[in-house]
C-alpha positions as CSV (number, residue, x, y, z in Angstrom):
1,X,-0.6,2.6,17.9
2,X,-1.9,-0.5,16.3
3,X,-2.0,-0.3,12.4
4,X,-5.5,-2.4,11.0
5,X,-6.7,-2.3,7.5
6,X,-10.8,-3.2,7.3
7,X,-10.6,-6.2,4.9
8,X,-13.4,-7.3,3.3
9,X,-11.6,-10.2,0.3
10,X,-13.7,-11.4,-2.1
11,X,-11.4,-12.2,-5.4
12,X,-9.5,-14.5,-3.0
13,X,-12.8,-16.4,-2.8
14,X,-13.0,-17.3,-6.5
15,X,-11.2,-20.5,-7.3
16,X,-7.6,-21.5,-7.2
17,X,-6.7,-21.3,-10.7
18,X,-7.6,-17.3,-10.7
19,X,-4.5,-16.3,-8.8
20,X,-1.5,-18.0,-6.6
21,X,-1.3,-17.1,-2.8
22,X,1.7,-15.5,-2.8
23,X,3.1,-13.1,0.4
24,X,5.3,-10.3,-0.1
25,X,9.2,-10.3,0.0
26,X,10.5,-8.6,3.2
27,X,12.8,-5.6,2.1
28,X,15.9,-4.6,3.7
29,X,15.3,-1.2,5.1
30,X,12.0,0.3,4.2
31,X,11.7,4.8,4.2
32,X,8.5,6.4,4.1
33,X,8.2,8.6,0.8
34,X,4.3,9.7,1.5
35,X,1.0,8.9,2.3
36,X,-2.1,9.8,0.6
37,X,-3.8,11.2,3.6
38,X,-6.7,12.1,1.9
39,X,-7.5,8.9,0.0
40,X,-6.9,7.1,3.2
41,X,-9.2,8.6,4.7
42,X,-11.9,7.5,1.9
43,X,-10.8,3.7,2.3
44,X,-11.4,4.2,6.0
45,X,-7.8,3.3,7.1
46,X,-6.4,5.9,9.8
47,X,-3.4,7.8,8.4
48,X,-1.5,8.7,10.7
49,X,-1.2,5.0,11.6
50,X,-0.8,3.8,7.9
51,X,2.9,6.5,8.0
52,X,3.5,5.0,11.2
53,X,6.8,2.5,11.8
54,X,3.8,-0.1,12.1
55,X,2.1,1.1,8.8
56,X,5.1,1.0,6.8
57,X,6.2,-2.4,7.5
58,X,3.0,-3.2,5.7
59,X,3.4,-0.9,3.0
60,X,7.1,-2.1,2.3
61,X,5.7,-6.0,2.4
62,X,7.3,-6.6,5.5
63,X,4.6,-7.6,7.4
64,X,0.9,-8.6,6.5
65,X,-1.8,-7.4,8.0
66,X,-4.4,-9.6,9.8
67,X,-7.4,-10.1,7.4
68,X,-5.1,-9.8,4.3
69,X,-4.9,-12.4,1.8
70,X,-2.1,-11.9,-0.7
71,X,-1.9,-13.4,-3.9
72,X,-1.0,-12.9,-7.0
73,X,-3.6,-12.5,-10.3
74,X,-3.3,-14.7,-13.4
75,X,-4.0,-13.3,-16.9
76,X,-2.8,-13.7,-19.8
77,X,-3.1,-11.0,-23.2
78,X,-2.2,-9.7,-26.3
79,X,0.8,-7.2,-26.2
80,X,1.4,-5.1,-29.2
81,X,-1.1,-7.7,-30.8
82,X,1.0,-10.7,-30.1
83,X,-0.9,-13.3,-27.7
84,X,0.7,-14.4,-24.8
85,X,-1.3,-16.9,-23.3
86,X,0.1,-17.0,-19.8
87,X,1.1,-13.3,-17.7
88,X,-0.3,-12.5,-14.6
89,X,0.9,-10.2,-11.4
90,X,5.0,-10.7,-11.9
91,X,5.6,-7.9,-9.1
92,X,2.7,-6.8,-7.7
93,X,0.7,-8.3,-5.0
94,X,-3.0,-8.1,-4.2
95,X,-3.1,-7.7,-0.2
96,X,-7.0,-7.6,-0.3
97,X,-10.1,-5.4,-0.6
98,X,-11.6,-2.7,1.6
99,X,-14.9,-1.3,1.4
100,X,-14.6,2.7,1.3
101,X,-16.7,5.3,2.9
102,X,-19.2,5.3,0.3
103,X,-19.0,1.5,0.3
104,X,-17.5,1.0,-3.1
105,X,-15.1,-1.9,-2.9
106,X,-11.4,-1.3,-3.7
107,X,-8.2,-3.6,-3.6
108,X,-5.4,-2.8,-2.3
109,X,-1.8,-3.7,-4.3
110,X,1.7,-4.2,-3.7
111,X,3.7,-3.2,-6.8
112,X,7.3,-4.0,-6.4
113,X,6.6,-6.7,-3.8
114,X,9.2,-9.4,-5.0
115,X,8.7,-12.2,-7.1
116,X,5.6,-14.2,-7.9
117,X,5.0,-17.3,-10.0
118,X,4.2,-14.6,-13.0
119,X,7.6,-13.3,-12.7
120,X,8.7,-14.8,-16.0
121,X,12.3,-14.1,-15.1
122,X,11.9,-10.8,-13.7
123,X,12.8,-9.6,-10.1
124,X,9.1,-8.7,-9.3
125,X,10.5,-5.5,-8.4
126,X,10.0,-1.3,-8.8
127,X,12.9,0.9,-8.7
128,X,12.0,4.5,-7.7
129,X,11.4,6.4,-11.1
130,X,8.2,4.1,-12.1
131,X,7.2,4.4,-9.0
132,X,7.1,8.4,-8.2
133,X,6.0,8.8,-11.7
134,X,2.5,6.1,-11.4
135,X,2.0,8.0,-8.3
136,X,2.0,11.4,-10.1
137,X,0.2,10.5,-13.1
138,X,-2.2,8.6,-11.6
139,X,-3.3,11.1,-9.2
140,X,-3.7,13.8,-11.4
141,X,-5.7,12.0,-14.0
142,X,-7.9,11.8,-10.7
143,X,-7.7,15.0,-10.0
144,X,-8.7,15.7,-13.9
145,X,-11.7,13.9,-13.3
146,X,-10.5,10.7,-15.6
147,X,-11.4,7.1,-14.4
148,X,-7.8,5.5,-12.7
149,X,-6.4,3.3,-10.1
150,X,-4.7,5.5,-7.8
151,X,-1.7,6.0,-5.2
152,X,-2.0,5.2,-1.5
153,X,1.5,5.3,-0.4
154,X,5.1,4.6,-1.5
155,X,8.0,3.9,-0.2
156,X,11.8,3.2,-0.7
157,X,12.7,-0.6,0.0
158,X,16.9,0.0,1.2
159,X,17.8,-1.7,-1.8
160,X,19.0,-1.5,-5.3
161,X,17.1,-2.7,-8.3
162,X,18.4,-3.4,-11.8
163,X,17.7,-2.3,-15.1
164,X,20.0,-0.6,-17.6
165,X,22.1,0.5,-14.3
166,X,21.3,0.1,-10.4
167,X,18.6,2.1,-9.3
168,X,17.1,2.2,-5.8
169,X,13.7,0.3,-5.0
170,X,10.5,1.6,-4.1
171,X,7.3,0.1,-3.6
172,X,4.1,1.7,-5.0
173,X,0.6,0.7,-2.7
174,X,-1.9,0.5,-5.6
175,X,-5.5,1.4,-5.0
176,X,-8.0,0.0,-7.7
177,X,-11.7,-1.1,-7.9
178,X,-10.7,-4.2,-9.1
179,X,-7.9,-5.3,-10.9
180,X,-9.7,-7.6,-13.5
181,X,-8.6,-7.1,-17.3
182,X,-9.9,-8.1,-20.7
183,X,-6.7,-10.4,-20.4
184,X,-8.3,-11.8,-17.2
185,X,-10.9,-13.1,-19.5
186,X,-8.7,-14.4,-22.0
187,X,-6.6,-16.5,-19.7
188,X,-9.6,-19.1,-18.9
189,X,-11.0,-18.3,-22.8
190,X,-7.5,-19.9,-24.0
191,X,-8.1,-23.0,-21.7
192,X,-11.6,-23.6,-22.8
193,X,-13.0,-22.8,-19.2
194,X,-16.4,-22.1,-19.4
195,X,-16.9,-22.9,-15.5
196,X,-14.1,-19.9,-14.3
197,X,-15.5,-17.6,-17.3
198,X,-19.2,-17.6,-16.0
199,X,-17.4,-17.5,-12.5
200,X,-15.7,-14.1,-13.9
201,X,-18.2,-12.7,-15.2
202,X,-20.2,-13.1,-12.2
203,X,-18.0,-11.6,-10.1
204,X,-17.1,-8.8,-12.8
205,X,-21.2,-7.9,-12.7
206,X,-21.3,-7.8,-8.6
207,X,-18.3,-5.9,-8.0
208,X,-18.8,-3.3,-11.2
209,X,-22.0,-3.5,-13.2
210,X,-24.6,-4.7,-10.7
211,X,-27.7,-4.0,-13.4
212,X,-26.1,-6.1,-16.3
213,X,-28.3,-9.5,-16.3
214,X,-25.8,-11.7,-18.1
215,X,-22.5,-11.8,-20.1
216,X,-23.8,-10.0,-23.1
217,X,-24.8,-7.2,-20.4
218,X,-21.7,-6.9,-19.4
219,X,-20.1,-6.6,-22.5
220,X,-22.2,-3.4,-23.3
221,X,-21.7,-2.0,-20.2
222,X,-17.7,-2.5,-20.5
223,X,-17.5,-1.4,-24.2
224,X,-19.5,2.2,-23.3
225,X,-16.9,2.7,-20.3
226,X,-14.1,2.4,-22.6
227,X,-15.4,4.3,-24.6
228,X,-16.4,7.1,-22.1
229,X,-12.7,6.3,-20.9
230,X,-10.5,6.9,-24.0
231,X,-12.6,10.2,-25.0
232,X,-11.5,11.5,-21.3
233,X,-7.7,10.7,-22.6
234,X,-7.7,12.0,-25.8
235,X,-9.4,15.4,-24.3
236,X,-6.1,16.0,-21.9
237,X,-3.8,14.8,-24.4
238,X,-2.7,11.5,-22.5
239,X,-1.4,9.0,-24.2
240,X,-1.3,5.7,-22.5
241,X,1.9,4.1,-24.6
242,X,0.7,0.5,-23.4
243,X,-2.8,-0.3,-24.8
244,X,-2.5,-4.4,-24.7
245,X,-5.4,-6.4,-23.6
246,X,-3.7,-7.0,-20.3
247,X,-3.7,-3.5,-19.5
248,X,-7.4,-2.8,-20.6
249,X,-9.7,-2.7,-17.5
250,X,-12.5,-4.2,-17.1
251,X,-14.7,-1.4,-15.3
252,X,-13.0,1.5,-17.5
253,X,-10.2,2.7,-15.2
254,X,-7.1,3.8,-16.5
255,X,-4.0,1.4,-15.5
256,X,-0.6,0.0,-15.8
257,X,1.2,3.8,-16.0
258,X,4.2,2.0,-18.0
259,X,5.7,4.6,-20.6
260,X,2.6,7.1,-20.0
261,X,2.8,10.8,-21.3
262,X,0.7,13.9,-22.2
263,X,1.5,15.6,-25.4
264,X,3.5,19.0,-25.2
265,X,2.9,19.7,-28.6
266,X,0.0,18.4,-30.5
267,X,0.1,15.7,-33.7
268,X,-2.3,12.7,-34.1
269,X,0.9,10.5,-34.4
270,X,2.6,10.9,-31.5
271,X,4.2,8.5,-29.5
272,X,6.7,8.3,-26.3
273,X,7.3,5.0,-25.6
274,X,10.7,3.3,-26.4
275,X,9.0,0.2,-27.0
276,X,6.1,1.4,-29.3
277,X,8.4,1.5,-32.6
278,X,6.2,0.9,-34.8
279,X,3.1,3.9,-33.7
280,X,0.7,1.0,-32.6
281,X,-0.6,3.2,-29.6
282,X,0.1,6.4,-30.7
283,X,-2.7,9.4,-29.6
284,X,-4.7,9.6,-32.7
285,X,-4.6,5.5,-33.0
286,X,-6.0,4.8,-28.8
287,X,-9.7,4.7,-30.2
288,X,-8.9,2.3,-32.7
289,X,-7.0,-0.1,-30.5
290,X,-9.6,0.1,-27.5
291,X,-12.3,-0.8,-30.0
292,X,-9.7,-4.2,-31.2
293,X,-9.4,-5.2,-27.4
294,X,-13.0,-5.0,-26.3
295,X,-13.3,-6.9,-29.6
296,X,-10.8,-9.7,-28.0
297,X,-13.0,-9.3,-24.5
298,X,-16.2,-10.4,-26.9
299,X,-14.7,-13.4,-28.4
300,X,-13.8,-14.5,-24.8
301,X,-17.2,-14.3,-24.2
302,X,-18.6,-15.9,-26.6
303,X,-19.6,-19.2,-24.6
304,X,-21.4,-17.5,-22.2
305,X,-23.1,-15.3,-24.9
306,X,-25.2,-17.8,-26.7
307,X,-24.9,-22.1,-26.9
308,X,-25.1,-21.3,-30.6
309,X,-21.4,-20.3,-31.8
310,X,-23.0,-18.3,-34.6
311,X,-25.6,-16.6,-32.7
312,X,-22.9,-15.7,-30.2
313,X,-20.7,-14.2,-32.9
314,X,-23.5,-12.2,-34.3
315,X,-24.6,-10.9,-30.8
316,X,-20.8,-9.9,-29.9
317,X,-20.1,-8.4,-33.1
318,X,-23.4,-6.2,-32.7
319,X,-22.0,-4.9,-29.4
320,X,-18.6,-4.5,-30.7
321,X,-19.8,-2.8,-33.5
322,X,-21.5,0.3,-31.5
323,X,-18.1,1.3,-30.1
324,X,-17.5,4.0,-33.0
325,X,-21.2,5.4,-32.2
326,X,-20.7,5.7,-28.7
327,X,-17.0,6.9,-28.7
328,X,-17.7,9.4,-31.2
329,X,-20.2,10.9,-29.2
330,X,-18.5,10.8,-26.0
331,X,-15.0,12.9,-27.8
332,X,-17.8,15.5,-29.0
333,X,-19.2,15.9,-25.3
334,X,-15.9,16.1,-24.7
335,X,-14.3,18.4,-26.9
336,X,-17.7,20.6,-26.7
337,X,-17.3,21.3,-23.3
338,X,-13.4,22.4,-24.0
339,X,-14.8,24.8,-26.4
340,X,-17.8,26.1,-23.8
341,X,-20.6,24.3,-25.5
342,X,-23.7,22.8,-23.9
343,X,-25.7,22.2,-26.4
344,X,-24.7,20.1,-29.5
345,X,-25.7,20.9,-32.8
346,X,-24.9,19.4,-36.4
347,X,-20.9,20.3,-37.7
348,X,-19.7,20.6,-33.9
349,X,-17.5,17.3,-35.1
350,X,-16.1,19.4,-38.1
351,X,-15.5,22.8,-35.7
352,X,-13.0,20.6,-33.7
353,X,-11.8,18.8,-36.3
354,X,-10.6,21.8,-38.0
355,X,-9.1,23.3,-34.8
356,X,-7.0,19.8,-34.0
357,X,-5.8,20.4,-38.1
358,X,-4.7,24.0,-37.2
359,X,-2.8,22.7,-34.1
360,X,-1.1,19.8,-35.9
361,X,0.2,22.3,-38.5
362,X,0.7,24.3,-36.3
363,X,2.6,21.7,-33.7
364,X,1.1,23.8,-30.9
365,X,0.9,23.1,-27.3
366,X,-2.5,20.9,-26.3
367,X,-2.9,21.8,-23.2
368,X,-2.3,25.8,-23.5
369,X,-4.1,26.3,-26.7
370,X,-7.3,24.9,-25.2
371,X,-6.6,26.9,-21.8
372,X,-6.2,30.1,-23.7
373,X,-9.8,30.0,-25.3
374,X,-10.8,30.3,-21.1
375,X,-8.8,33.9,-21.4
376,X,-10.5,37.4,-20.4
377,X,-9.0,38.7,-23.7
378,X,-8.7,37.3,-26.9
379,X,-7.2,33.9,-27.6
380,X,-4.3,33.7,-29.1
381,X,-5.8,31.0,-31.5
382,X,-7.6,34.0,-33.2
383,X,-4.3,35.5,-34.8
384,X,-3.4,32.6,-36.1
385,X,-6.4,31.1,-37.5
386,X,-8.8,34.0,-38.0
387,X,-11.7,31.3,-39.9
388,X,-11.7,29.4,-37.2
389,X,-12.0,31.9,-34.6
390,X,-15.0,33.5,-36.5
391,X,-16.5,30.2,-36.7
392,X,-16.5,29.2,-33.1
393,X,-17.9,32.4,-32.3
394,X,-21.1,32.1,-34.4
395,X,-21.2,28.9,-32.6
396,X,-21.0,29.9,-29.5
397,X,-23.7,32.4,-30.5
398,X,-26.0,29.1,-31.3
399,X,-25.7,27.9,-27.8
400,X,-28.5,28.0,-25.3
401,X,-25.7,29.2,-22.2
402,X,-24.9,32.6,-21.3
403,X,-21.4,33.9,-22.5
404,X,-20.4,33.9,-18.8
405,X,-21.6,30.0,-18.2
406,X,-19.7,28.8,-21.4
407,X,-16.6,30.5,-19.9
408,X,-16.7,28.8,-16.5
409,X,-17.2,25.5,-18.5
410,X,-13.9,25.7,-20.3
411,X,-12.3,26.6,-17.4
412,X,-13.8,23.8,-16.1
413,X,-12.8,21.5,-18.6
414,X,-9.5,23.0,-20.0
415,X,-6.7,22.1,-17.0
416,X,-4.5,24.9,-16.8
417,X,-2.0,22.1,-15.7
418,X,-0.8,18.7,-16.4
419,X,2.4,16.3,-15.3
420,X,4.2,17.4,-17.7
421,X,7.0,15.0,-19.0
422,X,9.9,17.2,-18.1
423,X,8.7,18.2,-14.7
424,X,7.9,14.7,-14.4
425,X,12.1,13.9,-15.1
426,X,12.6,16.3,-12.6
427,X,11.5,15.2,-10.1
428,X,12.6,12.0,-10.9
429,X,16.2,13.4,-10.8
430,X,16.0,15.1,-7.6
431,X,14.8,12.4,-5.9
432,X,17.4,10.1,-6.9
433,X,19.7,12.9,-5.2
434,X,17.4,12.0,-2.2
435,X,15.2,15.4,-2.7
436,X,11.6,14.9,-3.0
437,X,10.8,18.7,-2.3
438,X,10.2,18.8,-6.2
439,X,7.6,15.8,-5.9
440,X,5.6,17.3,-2.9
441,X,5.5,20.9,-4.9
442,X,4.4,18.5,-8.1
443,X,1.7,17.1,-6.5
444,X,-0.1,20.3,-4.8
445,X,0.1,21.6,-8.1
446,X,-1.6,18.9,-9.6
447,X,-4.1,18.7,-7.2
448,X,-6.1,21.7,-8.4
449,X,-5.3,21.3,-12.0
450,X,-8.2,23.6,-13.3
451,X,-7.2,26.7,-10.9
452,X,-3.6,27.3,-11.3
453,X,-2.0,30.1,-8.2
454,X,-0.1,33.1,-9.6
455,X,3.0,31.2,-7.5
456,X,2.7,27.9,-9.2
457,X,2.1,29.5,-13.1
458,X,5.2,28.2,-14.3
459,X,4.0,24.5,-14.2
460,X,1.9,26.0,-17.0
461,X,5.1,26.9,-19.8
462,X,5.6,24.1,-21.6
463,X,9.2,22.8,-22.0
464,X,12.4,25.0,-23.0
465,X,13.8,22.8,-26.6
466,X,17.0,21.5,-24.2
467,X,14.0,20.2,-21.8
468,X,11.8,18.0,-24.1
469,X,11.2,14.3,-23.5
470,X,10.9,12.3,-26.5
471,X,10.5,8.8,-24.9
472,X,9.6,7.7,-22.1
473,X,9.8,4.1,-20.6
474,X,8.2,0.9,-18.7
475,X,9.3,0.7,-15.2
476,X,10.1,-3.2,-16.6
């Protein structure tokens, strides 16, 4: 069986300074974990030959496939505010770009692939935990309908990686449709580089917003999709735990699944991430933040907005400015649709306001309280907060769909199922003990996360007090 991947590069095109040619580090004794079958076959790539002994020598780094061009991204960003003016790819590797079945171009990634000239003292490794849990995460914010890179493939390397103790490796193949970030911008903005911003930007409009006419396009059209983006988040109850610059993409996907988590029970102030000590990217703050990093993503712009520095300003700060406006609305489309509505009406804001207080007092469970409003019967919301109940009600009367249509939409837009932080650990665990029978089951799960089986309706209870996760951490 010969093992080909359809490249089609054009990031390696751009100039030098963009990224450093950098192949893979061979691995000692790579395993096969899994395959993405099915988003294989959207990337046009056969397979059965991508699991083959062939296919994983690729996907472990150990051999690169004609038509590839690794390299390695520069960037640079702010992180937890603080600018760093120099980051870039430290273990992940760009092998190239495929054009899918639907002839959307992708890139294909390497993370864990060895050290690169961004390594800033790291191993440019992944040990297995970051890796099983970006695969799960990622795939069912897919699967939820939410903008993300996703998971082709990963695999164990035969060797140990280490952190806090020795851990075994794994390699993660990335698929995203770029990976170009606010930071990306930044990087040349620092250095004064008009030549590789416009050069950016240009690509940036090609690749992801072909009907944007110039920078200041762009910049609307990027701002909306974060908006759009972050709404999608805060209506599953994900919380991304590493909102700097460098992880802010630049066509609205969600990347970088660091110390990720969706909320068990629900407060505006929550936060898993070790590092996060101060509550900079808790839930309730992500809209703020997104709105201060496109803001960093304007300034970079500014040469290319306008020759005059003060018309620039004005014209960026305009853009900026429309964030709230278009967020807001995007979290009520959202959150309407979780409560069955399809029209929108005047106090729908204050409706799901007041039922995000009642849960916060309440501390209960996001995902389940929503699902339960899709029940036969009576929610369990009504006993508890009667007003509300009565309220939604009369509002549900207001709307121009039929009881049984605003029913199928909250099903449709209430998951009965997410990954979980505990099942998440679980899996972890067992596969440390070499058992990844808990991952596969994980996965189908998610797959379907809006039409949970009788079988599987125990990835639905949230977790026992002895199995709660209170942080979670970057794979770094």
């Amino acid at each position: 069986m010969t093992f080909s991947i359809p490249f089609d590069n054009s990031y390696a095109t751009l100039p030098d300074r963009f990224y450093t040619r950098t192949a893979p580090t061979p691995v000692a004794n790579p395993g096969l974990i899994t395959v993405n079958e099915a988003l294989a076959r959207d990337l046009d790539i056969d397979p059965q030959a991508l699991a083959s002994p062939e296919g994983l020598q690729v996907l472990a780094g150990n051999a690169v496939p004609q038509g590839a061009d690794p390299l390695a991204q520069v960037y640079a960003g702010q992180q937890f505010g603080n600018w760093v003016p120099q980051l870039g790819d430290g273990r992940a590797i760009l092998l190239g770009e495929v054009l899918d079945n639907k002839g959307k171009r992708r890139d294909l990634q390497l993370k864990g692939a060895g050290l690169t000239p961004y390594s800033r003292g790291g191993d440019g490794r992944a040990w297995l935990g970051p890796v099983l849990r970006e695969y799960i995460v990622s795939e069912a914010m897919h699967a939820l309908g939410i903008p993300t890179t996703r998971a082709l493939a990963a695999v164990t390397t035969g060797e140990t990686v280490v952190r806090e103790t020795l851990h075994p490796g794994a390699i993660l193949t990335r698929v995203a449709s770029s990976h170009i970030r606010v930071g990306t911008f930044q990087y040349f903005a620092a250095r004064a580089d008009t030549e590789a911003l416009q050069a950016l930007t240009g690509q940036v409009i090609a690749r992801h917003y072909p009907e944007a006419e110039h920078a200041l396009d762009m910049l609307d059209s990027v701002i909306a999709a974060q908006a759009r983006l972050v709404a999608q988040w805060m209506g599953v109850g994900f919380i991304h735990g590493v909102m700097n610059t460098d992880n802010t993409h630049i066509a609205g996907e969600t990347i970088d699944y660091g110390p990720c988590a969706f909320m068990d029970g629900y407060h505006p102030d929550t936060v898993f991430s070790s590092i996060d000590r101060n509550g900079r990217y808790a839930y309730g703050r992500q809209p703020q933040i997104a709105v201060w990093n496109l803001a960093q993503l304007a300034t970079a712009l500014l040469p290319l907005i306008d020759d005059d520095q003060d018309r620039a300003v004005q014209k960026a700060t305009m853009s900026v400015h429309r964030f709230p406006d278009l967020y807001r609305a995007a979290w009520q489309d959202v959150f309407r649709a979780k409560l069955g509505l399809q029209s929108a009406v005047p106090g729908d804001a204050d409706l799901i306001e007041a039922m995000l207080a009642w849960m916060a007092a309440e501390k209960a469970d996001f995902t389940n309280t929503f699902r339960d409003l899709c029940a036969d019967r009576e929610p369990r919301v009504a006993t508890c907060h009667e007003d509300w109940q009565d309220l939604w009600q009369r509002r549900r009367a207001r709307d121009f769909a039929a009881p049984d249509r605003q029913q199928a939409l909250m099903r449709l837009s209430n998951p009965a199922v997410i990954p979980r932080n505990h099942r998440v650990e679980k899996v972890i665990h067992a596969a440390l003990s070499d058992d990844c029978a808990p991952f596969f089951r994980l996965i189908s799960v998610l797959r379907n996360p809006f039409d949970l089986a009788s079988a599987d309706a125990d990835f639905a209870l949230p977790p026992r007090p002895q199995e709660v996760v209170h942080q979670t951490f970057c794979g770094t």
